[in-house]
Phi, psi and omega in degrees: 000332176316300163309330183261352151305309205274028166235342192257282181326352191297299189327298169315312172313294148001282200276329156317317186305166157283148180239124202279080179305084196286153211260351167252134183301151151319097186257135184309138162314097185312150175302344185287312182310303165279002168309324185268353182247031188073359170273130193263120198304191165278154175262141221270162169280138164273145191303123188218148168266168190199105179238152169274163180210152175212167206203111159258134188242140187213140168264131215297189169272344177302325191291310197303327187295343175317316201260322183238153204274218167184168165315334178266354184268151214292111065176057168286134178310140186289072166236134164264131184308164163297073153340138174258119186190135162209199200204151196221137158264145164178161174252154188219153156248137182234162174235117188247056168267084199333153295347344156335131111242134189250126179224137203231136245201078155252166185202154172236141199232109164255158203277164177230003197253117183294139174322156136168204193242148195216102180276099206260163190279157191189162172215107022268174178263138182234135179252349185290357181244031179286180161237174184241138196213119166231125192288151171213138182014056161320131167156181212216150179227092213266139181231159196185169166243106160235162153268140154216169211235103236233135187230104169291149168212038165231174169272122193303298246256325202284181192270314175260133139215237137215167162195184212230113174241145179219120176252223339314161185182187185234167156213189167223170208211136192220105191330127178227141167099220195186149165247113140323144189195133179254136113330125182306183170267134159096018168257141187320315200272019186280156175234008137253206184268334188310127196020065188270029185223002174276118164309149196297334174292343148271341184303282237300310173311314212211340170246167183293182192281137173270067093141244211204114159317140189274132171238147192272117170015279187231131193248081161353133182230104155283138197233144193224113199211113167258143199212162181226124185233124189243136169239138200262083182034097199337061115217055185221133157230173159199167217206124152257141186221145193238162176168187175251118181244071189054282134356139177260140175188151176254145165203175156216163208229113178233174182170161170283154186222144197187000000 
């Protein structure tokens, strides 16, 4: 009877022992550990932006004397040429997976350029056959691409640090608003009757316009940029930027990082 006591008591015994709980917490698995244990960590997002940019783009007057004459030039008409100069508002989205960044672009490019006469050089030179042009509501509705490519030249690990990007890249860009145009007397395209024997700076005063320079739709945008960048504990920038917009132009760029 003894053996089958000591089988009808196992249960009891059993539930008497004591049970050995262990007292340290649950330490997470390191990525090398679950690695080595066939799992793969999350993969992280790159840090992406989202900035307002404004831009003034100009071309010098040193380019324009190639082509055209000015006021100060020897027995030119006292008309000072028109500075080619305009200005762009716009937002970018960026993607950053370092040294990478893809910033994708619209801007609207309003005009800066004033009425006046546009004298083009010739030899010999007449200054009576330029024409005179006045822009109304001028202007570009721009969509892009750029790469730029980012060099820290600070320490990466501070809350502030910069660095230097260098880029290019295209858009298209699509024309808005009319260029107006007098014509001189005795050019072929006047299209009325009016002082038709008048340089176009008198024309402009008293006759209508012989119509609108043809300009193309849509205007292929190279974009070429070296920039300077200060960064805020990612989340913040601000951008000074120098470059080629079809144009030479300066600008800046501020924005959030999220």
């Amino acid at each position: 009877m003894a053996p089958l006591a000591a089988l009808l008591l196992l249960p009891q015994i059993a539930l008497a022992a004591p049970i050995d709980i262990p007292t340290e917490p649950l330490r997470q698995a390191s990525p090398g550990e679950a690695a080595a244990a066939g799992s793969t960590p999350a993969k992280e997002r790159p840090p992406m932006e989202l900035n307002l940019r404004a831009r003034y783009l100009t071309v010098p007057n040193a380019i324009m004397d190639a082509w055209f004459f000015d006021a100060g030039d020897e027995g030119a008409n006292p008309f000072e040429r028109p500075r080619l100069r305009m200005y762009t508002f716009g937002v970018e989205y960026v993607l950053k997976p370092r040294p990478m960044n893809w910033v994708f672009y619209y801007e609207y490019v309003g005009n800066g350029i004033k009425e006046g006469y546009w004298d083009d050089r010739e030899s010999p030179a007449d200054h009576d056959d330029g024409d005179w042009l006045k822009p109304s509501n001028f202007g570009l509705h721009v969509l892009g691409f750029n790469y730029a490519h980012e060099i820290p030249i600070s320490d990466e690990s501070r809350d502030v640090w910069v660095s230097m990007l260098f880029g290019a890249g295209l858009g298209l860009g699509i024309m808005s608003g009319e260029l107006t145009v007098w014509h001189p007397g005795g050019n072929s395209s006047i299209t009325n009757n009016c002082l038709r024997d008048a340089p176009s700076f008198e024309r402009k005063d008293t006759c209508e316009p012989d119509g609108e320079i043809n300009l193309p739709g849509v205007l292929p945008i190279l974009d070429l940029t070296m920039s300077t960048r200060v960064n805020f504990a990612e989340r913040a920038n601000a951008r000074l930027d120098l470059g080629l917009h079809n144009t030479f132009y300066v600008g800046t760029a501020v924005g959030t990082v999220f």
